[in-house]
C-alpha positions in Angstrom: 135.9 105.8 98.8 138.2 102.8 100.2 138.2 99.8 98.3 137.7 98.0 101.8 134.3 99.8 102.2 132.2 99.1 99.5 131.1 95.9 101.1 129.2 98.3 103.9 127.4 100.2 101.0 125.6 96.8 100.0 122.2 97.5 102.6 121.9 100.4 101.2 122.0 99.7 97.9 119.7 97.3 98.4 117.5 99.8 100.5 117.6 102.0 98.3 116.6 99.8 95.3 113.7 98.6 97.4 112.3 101.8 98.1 112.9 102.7 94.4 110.5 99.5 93.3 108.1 100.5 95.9 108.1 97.8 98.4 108.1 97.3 101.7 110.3 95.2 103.8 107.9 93.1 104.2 106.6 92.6 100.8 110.2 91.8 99.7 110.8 89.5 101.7 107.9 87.6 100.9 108.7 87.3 96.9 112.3 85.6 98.1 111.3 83.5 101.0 112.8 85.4 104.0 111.8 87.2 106.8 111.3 91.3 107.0 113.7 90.9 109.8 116.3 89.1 107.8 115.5 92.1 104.9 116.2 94.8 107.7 119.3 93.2 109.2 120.9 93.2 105.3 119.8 96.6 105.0 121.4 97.6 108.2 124.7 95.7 107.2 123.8 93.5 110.5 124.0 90.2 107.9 125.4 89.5 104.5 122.7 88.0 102.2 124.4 84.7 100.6 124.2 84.5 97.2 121.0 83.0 96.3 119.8 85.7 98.3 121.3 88.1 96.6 120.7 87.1 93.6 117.0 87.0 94.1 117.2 90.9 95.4 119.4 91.9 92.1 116.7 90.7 89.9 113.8 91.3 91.6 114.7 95.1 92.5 116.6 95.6 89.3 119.6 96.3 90.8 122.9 96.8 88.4 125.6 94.9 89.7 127.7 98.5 89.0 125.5 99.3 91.6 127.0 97.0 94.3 130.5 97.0 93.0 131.4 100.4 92.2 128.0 102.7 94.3 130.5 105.2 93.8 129.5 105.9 89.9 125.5 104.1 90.6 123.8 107.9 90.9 125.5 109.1 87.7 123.2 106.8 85.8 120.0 106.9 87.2 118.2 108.0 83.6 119.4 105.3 82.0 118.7 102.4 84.7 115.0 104.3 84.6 115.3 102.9 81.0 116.2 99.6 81.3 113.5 98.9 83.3 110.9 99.9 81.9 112.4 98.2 78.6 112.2 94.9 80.5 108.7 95.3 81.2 108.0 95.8 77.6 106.5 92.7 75.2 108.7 92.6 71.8 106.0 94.6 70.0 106.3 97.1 72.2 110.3 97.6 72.3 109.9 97.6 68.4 108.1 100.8 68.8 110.7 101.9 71.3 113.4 101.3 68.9 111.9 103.2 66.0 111.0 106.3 68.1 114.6 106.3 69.7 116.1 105.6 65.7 114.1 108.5 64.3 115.1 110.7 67.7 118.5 110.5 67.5 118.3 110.9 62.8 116.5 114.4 63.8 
């Protein structure tokens, strides 16, 4: 891939991250404020988000930012992005568990 063209694969990573979480155009737009149009045109490359705007679509879709930067490498580690968000979900007690089982996982 050219260095210049990584900026085009930013729709659909985002795109791709929404349909991961589930969510329509619509409903994404509503949690940051913006229009299902304005959602479409970034997944189309048709408009940039600005930051705030992407900021709020990195956190709420759980996107890495390997993802945007290098999309190149992002399929490689799907397992492990699986992982990390379901760890985010989790309350302390919970990851606690997690960590034991994945300790006594990796002594066997």
């Amino acid at each position: 891939m050219e260095l210049n063209s990584a900026p085009d694969m930013l729709g659909e990573v985002i795109r791709i991250a929404r349909e991961r979480a589930g969510m329509s155009r619509s409903e994404l737009a509503e949690k940051i404020g913006k229009t299902a149009r304005t959602i479409m045109y970034i997944e189309n490359n048709q408009q940039k988000p600005r930051y705030e705007v992407l900021f709020q679509l990195v956190r709420i879709l759980f996107i890495r930012t390997d993802e945007i930067f290098y999309p190149e490498l992002a399929h490689k580690n799907q397992d492990i992005h699986q992982i990390n968000v379901q760890l985010l979900q989790c309350d302390k007690k919970s990851l606690q568990v997690v960590l034991a089982t994945l300790i006594a996982l990796l002594e066997e």
